[in-house]
N, C-alpha and C positions, 0 to 999 in steps of 0.2 A: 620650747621655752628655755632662755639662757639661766642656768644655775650663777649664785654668785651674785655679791653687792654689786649696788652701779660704780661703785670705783675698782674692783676687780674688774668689771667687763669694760669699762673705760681701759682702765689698764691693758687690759688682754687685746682689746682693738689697736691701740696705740702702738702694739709690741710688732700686730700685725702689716699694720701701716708705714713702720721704722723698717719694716724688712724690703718691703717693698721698693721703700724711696731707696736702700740701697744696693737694691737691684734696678733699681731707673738710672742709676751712674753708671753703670755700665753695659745695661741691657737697653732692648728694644722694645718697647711697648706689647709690639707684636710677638716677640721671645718670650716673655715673662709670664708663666702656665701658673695655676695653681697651685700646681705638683713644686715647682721652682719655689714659690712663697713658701708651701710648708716645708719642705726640707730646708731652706734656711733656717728658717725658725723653729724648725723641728718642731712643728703640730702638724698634725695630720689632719687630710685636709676634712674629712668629717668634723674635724674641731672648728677648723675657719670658717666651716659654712653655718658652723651656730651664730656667728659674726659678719658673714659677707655670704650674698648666695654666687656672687660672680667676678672676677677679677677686675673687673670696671669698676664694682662699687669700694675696692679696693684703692682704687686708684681716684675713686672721686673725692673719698673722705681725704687723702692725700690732696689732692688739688681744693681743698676745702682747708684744709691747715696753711697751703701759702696762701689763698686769701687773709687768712685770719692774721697770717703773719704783715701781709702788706697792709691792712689795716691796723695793724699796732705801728709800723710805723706813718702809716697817715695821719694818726692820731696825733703821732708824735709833732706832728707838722702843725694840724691844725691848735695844740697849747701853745704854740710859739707867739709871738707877739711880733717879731718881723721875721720875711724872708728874704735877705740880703740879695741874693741873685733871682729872685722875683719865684711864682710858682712854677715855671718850667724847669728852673735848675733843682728846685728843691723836691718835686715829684718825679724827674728823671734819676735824682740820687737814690730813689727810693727802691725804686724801681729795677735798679740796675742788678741790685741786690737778690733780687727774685728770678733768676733764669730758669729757674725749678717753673715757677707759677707759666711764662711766658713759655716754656714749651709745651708742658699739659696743654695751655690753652689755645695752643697752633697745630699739634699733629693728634689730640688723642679727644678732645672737647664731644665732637658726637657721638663716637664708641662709648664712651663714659654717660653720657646722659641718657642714652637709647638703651644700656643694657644695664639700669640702677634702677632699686625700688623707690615710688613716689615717694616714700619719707626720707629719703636720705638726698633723693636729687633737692627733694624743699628746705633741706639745711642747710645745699651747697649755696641755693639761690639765695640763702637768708645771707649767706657771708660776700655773695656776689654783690647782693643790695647793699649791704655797708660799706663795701667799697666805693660802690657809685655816688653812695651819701655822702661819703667822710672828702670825697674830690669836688662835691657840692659846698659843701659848710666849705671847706678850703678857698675856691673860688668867690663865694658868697663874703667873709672875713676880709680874705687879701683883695681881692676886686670889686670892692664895694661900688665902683660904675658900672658894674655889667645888670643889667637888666635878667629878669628870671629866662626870657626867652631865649638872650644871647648862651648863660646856664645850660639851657637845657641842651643847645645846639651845639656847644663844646661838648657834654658828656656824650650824646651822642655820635659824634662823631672819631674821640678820642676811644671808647672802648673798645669798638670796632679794629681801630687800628694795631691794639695792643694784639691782634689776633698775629699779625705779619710779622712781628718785630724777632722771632726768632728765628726762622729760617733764615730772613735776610741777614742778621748777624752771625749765623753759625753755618757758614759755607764751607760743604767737606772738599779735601779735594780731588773727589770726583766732579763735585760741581764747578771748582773751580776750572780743571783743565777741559771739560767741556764749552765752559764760557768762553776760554781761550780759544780753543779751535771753531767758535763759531762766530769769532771776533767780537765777545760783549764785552768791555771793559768794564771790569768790576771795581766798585768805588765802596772800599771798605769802612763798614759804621760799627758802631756800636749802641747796647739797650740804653747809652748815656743820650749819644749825640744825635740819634732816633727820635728819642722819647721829649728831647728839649727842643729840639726842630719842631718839633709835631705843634706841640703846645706852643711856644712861641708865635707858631703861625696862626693857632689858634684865634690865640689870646692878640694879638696884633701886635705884638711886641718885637716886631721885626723877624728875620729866619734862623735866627740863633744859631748854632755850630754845627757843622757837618754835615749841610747841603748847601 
């Protein structure tokens, strides 16, 4: 049993999770021990497992705050009253912003599900589902000719995709001088011109920028 109000131990997770994410700027998923989180933050790690029993669930309530964060700005999208560059430019801006969310969600997504307890993986998918919602109501508002079905076969189609967007954008260059020597010419993008390609072609609004 965790001693302590719930906004102490909000707190105290929060402090844990702050350590973490900055140890994911410079570490490697795979690098980043327990042992590494508590000596940053100097709790030891019998303390952290009053809060997390495994370094995924560490990382999931992480990849659960940049949803929550891309979702405040969807939000932000769907009060607006127009979208000058239509939905692809204005969910691509969003988006781009989130490199944090798109790489959890491309190199670490089943390590983190597979080794989190039931209640915590079901808060992530609460924040996963608002996102899907808040790209729903978005589409529903500004695309009032799309039918529920067209709807349903944009989202899914487009979440999926969001899995790829970051390796393709963050070529090291190991990958790059391997591309070279096996003659693939690399056609450099970005989470912008990805993410409005995508949707654009979605949404039939022609191929938008950057393919």
């Amino acid at each position: 049993m965790i001693k302590g109000t719930p906004e102490k131990i909000a707190r105290r997770r929060e402090e844990i999770v702050n350590v973490c994410e900055a140890l994911y700027q410079r570490m490697s998923f795979r690098a980043i021990t327990l042992k590494e989180i508590g000596e940053a933050a100097a709790f030891s790690r019998p303390t952290i497992y009053n809060y997390f029993r495994t370094k995924e669930e560490i990382f999931l309530a992480l990849y659960t705050r940049e949803y929550d964060r891309w979702n405040r700005d969807l939000q932000e999208i769907l009060r607006g009253e127009k979208l000058p560059g239509g939905i692809p430019e204005a969910v691509a801006r969003s988006l781009e912003k989130r490199e944090q969310l798109l790489k959890l969600l491309s190199m670490n997504n089943y390590d983190m599900e597979a080794n989190s307890r039931p209640e915590l993986l079901v808060e992530f998918k609460a924040s996963y589902g608002r996102s899907r919602e808040l790209i729903r109501q978005i589409l529903r508002k500004f695309r009032p000719d799309l039918g529920e079905a067209e709807i349903r076969e944009v989202i899914a189609l487009f979440f999926p995709f969001m899995f790829g967007i970051y390796p393709y954008v963050s070529v090291t260059d190991k990958q790059k001088a391997a591309m070279e020597a096996a003659g693939v010419v690399l056609e450099e993008q970005t989470v912008y011109t990805l993410t409005r390609s995508c949707l654009a072609g979605l949404l039939g609004e022609g191929k938008g920028e950057g393919i």
